[in-house]
C-alpha positions in Angstrom: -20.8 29.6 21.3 -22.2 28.1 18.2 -26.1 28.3 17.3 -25.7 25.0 16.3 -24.3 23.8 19.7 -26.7 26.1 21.7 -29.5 24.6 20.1 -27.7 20.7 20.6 -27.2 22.0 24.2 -30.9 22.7 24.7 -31.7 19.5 23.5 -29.5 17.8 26.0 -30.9 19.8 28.8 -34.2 18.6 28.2 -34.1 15.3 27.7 -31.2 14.3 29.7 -30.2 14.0 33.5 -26.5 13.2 34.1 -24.4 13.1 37.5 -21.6 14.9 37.9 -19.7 11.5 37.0 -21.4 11.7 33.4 -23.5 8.6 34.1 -27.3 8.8 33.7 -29.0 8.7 36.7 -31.4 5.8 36.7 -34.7 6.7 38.7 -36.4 3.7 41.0 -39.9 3.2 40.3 -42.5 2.9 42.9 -43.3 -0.5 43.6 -47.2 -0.1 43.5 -46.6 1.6 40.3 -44.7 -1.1 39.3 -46.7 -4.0 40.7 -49.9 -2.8 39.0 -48.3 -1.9 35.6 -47.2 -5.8 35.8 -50.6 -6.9 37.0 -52.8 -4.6 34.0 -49.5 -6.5 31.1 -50.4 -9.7 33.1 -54.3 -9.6 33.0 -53.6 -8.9 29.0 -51.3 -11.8 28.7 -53.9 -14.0 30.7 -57.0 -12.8 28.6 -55.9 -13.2 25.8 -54.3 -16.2 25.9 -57.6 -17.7 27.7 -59.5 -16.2 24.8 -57.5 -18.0 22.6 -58.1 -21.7 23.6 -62.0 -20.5 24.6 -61.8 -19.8 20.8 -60.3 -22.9 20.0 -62.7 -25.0 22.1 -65.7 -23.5 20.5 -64.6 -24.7 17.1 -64.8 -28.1 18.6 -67.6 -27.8 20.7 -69.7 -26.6 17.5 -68.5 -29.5 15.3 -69.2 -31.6 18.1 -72.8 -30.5 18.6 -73.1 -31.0 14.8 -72.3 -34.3 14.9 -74.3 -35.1 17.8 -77.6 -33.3 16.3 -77.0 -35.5 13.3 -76.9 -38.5 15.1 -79.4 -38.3 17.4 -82.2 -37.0 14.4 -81.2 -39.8 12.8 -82.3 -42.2 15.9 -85.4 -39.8 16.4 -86.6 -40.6 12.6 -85.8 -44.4 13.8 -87.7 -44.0 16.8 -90.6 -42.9 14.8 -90.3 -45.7 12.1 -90.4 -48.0 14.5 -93.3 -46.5 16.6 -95.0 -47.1 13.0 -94.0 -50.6 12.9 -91.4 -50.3 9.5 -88.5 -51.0 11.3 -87.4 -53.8 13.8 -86.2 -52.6 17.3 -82.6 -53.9 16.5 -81.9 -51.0 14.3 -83.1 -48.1 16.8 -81.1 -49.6 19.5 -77.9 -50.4 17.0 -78.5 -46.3 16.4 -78.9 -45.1 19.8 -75.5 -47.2 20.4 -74.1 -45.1 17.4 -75.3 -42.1 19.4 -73.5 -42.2 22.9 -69.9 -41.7 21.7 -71.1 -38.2 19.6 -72.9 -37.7 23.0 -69.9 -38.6 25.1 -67.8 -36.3 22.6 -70.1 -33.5 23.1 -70.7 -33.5 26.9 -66.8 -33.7 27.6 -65.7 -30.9 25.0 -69.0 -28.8 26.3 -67.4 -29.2 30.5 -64.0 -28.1 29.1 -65.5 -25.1 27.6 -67.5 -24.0 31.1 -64.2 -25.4 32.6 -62.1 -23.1 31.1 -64.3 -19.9 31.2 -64.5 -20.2 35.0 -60.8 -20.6 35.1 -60.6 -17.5 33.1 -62.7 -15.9 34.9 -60.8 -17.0 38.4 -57.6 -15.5 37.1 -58.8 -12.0 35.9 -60.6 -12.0 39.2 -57.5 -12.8 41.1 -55.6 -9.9 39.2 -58.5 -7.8 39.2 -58.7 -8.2 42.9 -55.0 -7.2 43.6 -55.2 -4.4 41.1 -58.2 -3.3 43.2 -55.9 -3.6 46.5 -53.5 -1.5 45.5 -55.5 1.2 43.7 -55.2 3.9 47.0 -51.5 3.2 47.1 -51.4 3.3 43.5 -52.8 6.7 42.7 -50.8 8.2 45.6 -47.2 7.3 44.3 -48.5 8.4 40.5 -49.6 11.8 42.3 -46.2 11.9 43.5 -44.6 11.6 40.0 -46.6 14.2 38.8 -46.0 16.2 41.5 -42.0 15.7 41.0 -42.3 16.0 36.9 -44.5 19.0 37.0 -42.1 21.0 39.1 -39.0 19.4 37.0 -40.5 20.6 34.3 -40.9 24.1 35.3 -37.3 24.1 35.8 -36.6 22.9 32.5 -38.9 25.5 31.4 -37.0 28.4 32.9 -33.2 27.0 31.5 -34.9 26.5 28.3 -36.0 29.9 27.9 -32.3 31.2 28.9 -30.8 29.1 26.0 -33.7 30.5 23.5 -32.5 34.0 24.9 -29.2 33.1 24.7 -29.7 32.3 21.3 -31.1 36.1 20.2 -28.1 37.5 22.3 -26.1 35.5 19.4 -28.2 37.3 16.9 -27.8 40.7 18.5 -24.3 40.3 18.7 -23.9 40.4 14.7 -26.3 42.8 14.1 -24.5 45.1 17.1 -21.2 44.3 15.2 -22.3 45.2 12.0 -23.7 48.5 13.0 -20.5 49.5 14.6 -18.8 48.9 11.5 -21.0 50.9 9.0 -21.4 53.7 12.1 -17.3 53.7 12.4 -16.5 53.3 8.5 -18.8 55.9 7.7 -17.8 58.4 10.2 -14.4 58.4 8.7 -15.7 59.0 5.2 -15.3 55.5 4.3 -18.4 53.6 2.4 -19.4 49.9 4.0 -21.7 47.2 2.8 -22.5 45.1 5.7 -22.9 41.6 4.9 -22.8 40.0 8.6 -26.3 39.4 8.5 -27.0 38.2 5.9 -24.3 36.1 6.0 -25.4 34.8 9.6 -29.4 33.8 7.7 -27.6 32.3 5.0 -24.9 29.9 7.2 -28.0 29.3 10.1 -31.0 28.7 7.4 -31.3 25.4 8.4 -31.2 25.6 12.0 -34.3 26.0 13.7 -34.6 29.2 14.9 -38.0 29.7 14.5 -41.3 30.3 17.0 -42.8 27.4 15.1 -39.8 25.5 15.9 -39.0 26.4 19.5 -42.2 26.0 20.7 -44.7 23.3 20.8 -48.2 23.9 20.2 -51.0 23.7 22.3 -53.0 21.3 20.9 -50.1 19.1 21.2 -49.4 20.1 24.6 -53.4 18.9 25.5 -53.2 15.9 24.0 -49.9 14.5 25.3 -51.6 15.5 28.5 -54.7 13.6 27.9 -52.3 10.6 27.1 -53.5 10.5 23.2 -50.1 11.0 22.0 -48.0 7.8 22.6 -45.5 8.2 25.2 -42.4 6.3 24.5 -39.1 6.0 27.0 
């Protein structure tokens, strides 16, 4: 067998599971695995989307306020004006008219933003709650699939150190050769040049063949562990 198709088979053998029909066997998950994964995507959905019109009602709520402010310090410096006797009454009471819609404008936009952050605040709790619910059920499947992945991967482990050897038994088998040559040419009085070898490093330098290559490091290892590496299906 080829290096080439050793190293394609070792591929194969760790990242894929196949039936003996050739179809890949597709793995159930757990539902409380599932039905928490979709409650953690859902409370993001929820927030954000929450966060967004909170966002959105602030804008107004603050040019609302501004408007109101305006309006009523206007009717304030009236008030005074007219405490003073400089202005009729007509005009504080035409500005204190001017005032109530701003007011109105204000007071509804201010009950839709405390509205909205308790209906926020409802919802996370809601999926919060469930999440909460499920946690003991939770953490006992996910210690199952650890359980079951671990020991998978000490399997995978042992068939990919066979291929690695597998692939040196190739490498012995040149050199083997071209010692028998030189040993058998030479005994007959015959002079050899071997050039298996090299041959073999030349036609396999770009296969990866190396430790460096073969193995992964463990600072990767730890931090795939730790879950700072993205994991990706």
């Amino acid at each position: 067998m080829g290096i080439l198709k050793k190293l394609k088979n070792i591929v194969c053998s760790l990242f894929k599971k196949e039936r003996n029909t050739g179809k890949r066997e597709i793995k159930k998950i757990n539902k409380n695995i599932k039905r928490v994964e979709l409650l953690k995507l859902e409370l993001n959905q929820v927030t954000n989307a929450y966060d967004k019109k909170i966002e959105e009602l602030k804008a107004t709520h603050a040019s609302a306020l501004w408007k109101y402010e305006q309006s009523y310090q206007k009717l304030r410096r009236l008030i005074e004006k007219q405490q003073q006797g400089l202005i009729e009454e007509e005009k504080v009471n035409k500005q204190r008219e001017e005032v109530k819609p701003f007011e109105k404008a204000f007071n509804e936009v201010n009950e839709q933003l405390i509205g909205i952050k308790e209906h926020k605040k409802d919802s996370v709790m809601n999926i919060i709650s469930e999440i909460d619910q499920l946690q003991e059920n939770y953490t006992k499947a996910l210690a199952e699939e650890i359980k079951t992945k671990s020991l998978e991967m000490a399997k995978q482990r042992q068939e990919y150190l066979k291929e690695v050897q597998s692939l040196g038994y190739d490498y012995k088998k040149v050199m083997d050769t071209e010692r028998l040559l030189k040993e058998t040419f030479e005994k007959h009085n015959f002079v050899y040049k071997g050039t298996m070898v090299d041959s073999l490093a030349i036609l396999t330098k770009d296969v990866p063949v190396s430790i460096d290559k073969l193995s992964i490091a463990e600072d990767t290892v730890n931090e795939a562990l730790v879950g700072k590496i993205p994991y990706v299906k």
